[in-house]
VEXKE-883889 format. One record per residue (C-alpha): x, y, z; residue in one letter. Coordinates in steps of 0.001 Angstrom, whole numbers, plus 500000, padded with zeros to 6 digits. Each point is the difference from the previous one (the first is absolute). Example, Ala and Ser with C-alpha at 12.3 -4.5 7.8 and 13.67 -1.06 7.14 Angstrom:
<nodes>
512300495500507800a501370503440499340s
</nodes>
This chain:
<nodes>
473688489519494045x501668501794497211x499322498937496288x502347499435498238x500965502000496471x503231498747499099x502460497269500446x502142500768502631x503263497446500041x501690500559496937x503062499103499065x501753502751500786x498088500586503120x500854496815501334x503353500305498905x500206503399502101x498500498601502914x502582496998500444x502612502127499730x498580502565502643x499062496632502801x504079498987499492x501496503449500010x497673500692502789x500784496939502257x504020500534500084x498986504112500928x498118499387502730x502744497479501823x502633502940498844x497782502801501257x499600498478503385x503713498734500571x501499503549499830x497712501103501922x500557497515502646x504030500103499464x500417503334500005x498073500689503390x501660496720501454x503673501397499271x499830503364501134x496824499784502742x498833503371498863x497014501512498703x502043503155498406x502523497714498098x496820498109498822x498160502754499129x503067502182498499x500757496430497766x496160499690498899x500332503705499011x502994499974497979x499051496667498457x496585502186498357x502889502591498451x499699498773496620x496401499989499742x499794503853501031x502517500966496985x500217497414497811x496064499481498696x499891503830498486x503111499595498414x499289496937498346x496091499765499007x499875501587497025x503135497402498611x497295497125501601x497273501514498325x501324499744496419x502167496804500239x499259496622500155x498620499215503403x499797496220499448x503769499957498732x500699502354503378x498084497773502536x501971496910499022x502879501382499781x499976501919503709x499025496467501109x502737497934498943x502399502451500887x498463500746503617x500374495750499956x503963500446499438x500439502384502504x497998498052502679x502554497238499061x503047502208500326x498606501159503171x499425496403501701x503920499055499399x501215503389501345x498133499328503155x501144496149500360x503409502037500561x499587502806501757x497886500608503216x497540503353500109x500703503288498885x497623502243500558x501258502370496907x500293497002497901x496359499197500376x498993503111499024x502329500656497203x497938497001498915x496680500998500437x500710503233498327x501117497989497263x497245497779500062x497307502926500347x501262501820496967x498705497041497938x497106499318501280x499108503389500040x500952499571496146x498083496723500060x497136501468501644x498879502328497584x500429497871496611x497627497618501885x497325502476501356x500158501611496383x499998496038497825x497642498442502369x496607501919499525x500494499283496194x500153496147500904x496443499839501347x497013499902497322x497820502198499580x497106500356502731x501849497734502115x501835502594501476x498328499956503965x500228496401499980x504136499623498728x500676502481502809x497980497674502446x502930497510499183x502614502327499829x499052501082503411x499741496570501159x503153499024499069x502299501137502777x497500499307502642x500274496638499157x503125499279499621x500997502162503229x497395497795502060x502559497011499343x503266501456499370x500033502390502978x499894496890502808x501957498115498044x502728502757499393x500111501089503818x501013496161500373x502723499844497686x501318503100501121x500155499181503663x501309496119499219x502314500682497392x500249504067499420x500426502294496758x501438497684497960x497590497391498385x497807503002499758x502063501725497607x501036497067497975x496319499330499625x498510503390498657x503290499634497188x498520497190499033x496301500828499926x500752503397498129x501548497533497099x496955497581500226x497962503699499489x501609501747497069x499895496388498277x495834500301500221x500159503450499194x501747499748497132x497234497953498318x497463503340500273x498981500975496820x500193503727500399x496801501637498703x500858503376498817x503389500834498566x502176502194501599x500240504129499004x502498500899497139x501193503076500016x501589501381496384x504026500896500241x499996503296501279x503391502158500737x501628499775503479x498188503489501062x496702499145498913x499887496407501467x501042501448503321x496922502684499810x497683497258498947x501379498130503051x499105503039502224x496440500417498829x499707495999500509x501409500747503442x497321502425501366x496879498502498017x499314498104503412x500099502928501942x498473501665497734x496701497737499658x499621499462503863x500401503535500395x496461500336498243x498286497567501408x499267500487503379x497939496799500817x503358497370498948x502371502825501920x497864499655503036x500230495923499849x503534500242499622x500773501920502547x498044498295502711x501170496693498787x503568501581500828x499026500805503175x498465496895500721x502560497703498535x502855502132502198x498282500105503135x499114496306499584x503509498903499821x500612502197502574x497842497648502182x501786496968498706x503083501267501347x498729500663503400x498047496757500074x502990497930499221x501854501804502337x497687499148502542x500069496275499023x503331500145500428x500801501186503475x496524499282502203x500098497287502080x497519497173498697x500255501316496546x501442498159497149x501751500479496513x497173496743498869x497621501935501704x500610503158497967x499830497934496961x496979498511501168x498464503467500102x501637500420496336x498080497473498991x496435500676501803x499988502715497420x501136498395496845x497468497187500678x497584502933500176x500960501237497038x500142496820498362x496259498924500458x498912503794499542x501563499848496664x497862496632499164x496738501306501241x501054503275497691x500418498017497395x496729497977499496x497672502817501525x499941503421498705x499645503204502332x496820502146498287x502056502920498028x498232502662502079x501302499192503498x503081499209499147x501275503477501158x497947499441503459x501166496602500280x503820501470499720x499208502303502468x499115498070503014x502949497255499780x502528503193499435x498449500822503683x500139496265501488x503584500099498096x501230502958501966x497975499344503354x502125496331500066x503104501342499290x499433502141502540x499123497650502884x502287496921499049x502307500125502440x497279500628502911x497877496699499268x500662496442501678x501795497775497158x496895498365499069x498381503064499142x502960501167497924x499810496883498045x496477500663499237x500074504043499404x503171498709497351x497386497939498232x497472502368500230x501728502743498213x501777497389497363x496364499106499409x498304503040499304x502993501767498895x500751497661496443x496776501025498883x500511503529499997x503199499791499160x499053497798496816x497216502844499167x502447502814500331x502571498331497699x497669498972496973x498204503177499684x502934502167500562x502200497873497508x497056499369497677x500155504413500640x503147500846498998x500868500527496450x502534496888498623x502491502163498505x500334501517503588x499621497446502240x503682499527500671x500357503337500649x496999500768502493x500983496689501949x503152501126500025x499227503298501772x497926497987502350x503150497923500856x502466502641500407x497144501673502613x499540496436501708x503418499486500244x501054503489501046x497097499922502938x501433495950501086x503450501778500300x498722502609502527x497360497273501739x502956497866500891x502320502800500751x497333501360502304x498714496842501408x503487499249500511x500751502887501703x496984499978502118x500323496545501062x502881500491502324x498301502849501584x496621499243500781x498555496481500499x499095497815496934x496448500511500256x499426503598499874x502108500156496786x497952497592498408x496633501532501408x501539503798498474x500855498909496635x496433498165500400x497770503294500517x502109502220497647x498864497363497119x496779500557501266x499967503673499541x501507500361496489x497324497199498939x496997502381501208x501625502420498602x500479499177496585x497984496828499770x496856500908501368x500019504018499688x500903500059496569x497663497420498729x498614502067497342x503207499247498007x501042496386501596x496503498020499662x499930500100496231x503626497979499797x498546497521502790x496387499437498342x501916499706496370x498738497018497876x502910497719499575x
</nodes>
């Protein structure tokens, strides 16, 4: 069991972390309803995927563009303000659809709109939130961090699907308007630790070269250091090829016999619940610093190797390969994101994550296109079991053969 060197929950921690649990319960229901509508309406795995991709356009252009503004404004002013305007337009969106039946291009019109800010949102959070946690507490605020979603997706997920197939869209909408309010109201009592960047008044020209030199610091510092470029771009790979398997297992759902939307959100849940009690085991007992990068390793492999053979197993075994992975896979993920946050310089965190975004985002957009594609061609399963063993390779490849430059980041004191 870990001793414990400072106080974890303060103020504005647990300030941050109600705010996170309420945004985070009206996402998940949203997340999972246009999935579920979009496939429902059009019965096809290229409209879903082409929607999915488009959807991610923001978060491939916008993040460069806009870090270095998030790295010298006020990001507690920026969060709350995203929120509460994200909760207006959820509102607006609700009473257009009481009136109107579905349109696929006003959905995504939507989305797109909806993506820019939280792509926006995204980054002022990643960049305020590591400044929230107190010092040497860093492993352990990540735990809950991590644990948050998990959590509230192990509840929200069968209880969405529900709602959705009793009573549609709708209430769904309505709700995450409201919870976004309820959100930026806790936000706004964080007591922002560092004051934002000030920049002197400059002339026009000059302020648009410092703005280019604020651009390309991010590519610039992962450029030259090969161990966080080789974590970012697997976790690209893995993140696309990952949703490329969601696609093709709720495909499947969808149109086998015996298989059901509940059940899908069953299996949903399997690996939040994983994730969930992962999270609390991470949190109490610490991993010994020099295996972490071993540890990380292994459940990368079990990660990839379930992905893999989802669609092959009896339900049963699905459930329990889910829980597996959501198990194992919160603690690594909770390691990776503490030292590589705890890593990165503050002035450029912004920036960095925001690369990592625009990669993420770019690789989702071809995942879905490609699963998309793919799945009307070739059965379900061998899609899934492709994008599977490619993850595989790119994770020897830059994980494990370049571990001279990745262990360091993974065995970092945090």
């Amino acid at each position: 069991m870990r001793q414990r060197t400072s106080r974890l929950w303060t103020r504005n921690f647990v300030t941050i972390t109600l705010g996170t649990v309420v945004s985070a319960i009206g996402g998940t229901a949203m997340s999972l309803a246009l999935s579920l509508i979009v496939f429902d309406q059009t019965a096809s795995t290229w409209l879903s995927g082409l929607f999915a991709a488009l959807s991610l356009f923001p978060g491939a252009v916008l993040p460069i563009l806009i870090a270095p503004v998030v790295d010298r404004c006020d990001q507690k002013r920026l969060i709350v303000g995203l929120d509460a305007l994200s909760g207006c337009l959820y509102l607006l969106f609700g009473l257009y659809l009481t009136r109107a039946s579905f349109s696929y291009a006003v959905y995504l019109l939507f989305s797109l709109t909806m993506s820019s800010i939280g792509a926006t949102y995204s980054l002022a959070y990643n960049a305020l939130y590591p400044d929230l946690i107190p010092s040497g507490c860093m492993q352990r605020g990540y735990a809950i961090s991590a644990m948050i979603y998990p959590s509230v997706s192990a509840i929200v997920t069968p209880a969405a699907s529900v709602i959705y197939g009793a009573y549609g869209i709708i209430p769904i909408v309505f709700t995450e308007g409201a919870l976004l309010w309820v959100a930026a109201l806790f936000e706004h009592r964080i007591q922002a630790p560092r004051s934002p960047e000030v920049c002197p008044p400059a002339p026009l020209p000059e302020r648009l070269r410092r703005y280019a030199r604020d651009l390309t610091a991010g590519v610039r510092y992962v450029r030259r250091d090969r161990g966080i470029r080789n974590i970012y771009l697997y976790m690209t790979t893995t993140n696309a090829c990952a949703n490329g398997v969601n696609l093709m297992a709720l495909a499947h759902f969808q149109s086998t016999p015996g298989l059901t939307t509940a059940m899908y959100a069953a299996l949903l849940s399997a690996e939040t619940v994983g994730r969930m009690i992962g999270g609390a085991v991470h949190y109490v007992y610490d991993i010994p610093q020099a295996r972490r990068y071993a540890l990380t390793v292994w459940v990368y492999r079990i990660y990839e190797v379930c992905d893999g053979a989802l669609l092959f197993l009896w339900y049963p075994l699905m459930l329990a390969a889910r829980f597996l992975c959501g198990f194992l896979g919160i603690n690594t993920a909770t390691l990776r994101t503490a030292a590589v946050q705890n890593y990165l310089p503050p002035e450029l965190r912004a920036r960095v994550n925001a690369l990592f975004n625009v990669l993420v985002s770019g690789a989702l957009m071809l995942a879905q296109l490609c699963a998309g594609a793919l799945g009307e061609v070739l059965p379900y399963r061998l899609v899934s079991l492709l994008f599977a063993g490619f993850s595989l390779f790119v994770m020897q490849a830059l994980i494990v053969r370049r571990r001279a430059d990745v262990e360091p980041i993974y065995n970092r004191s945090v």
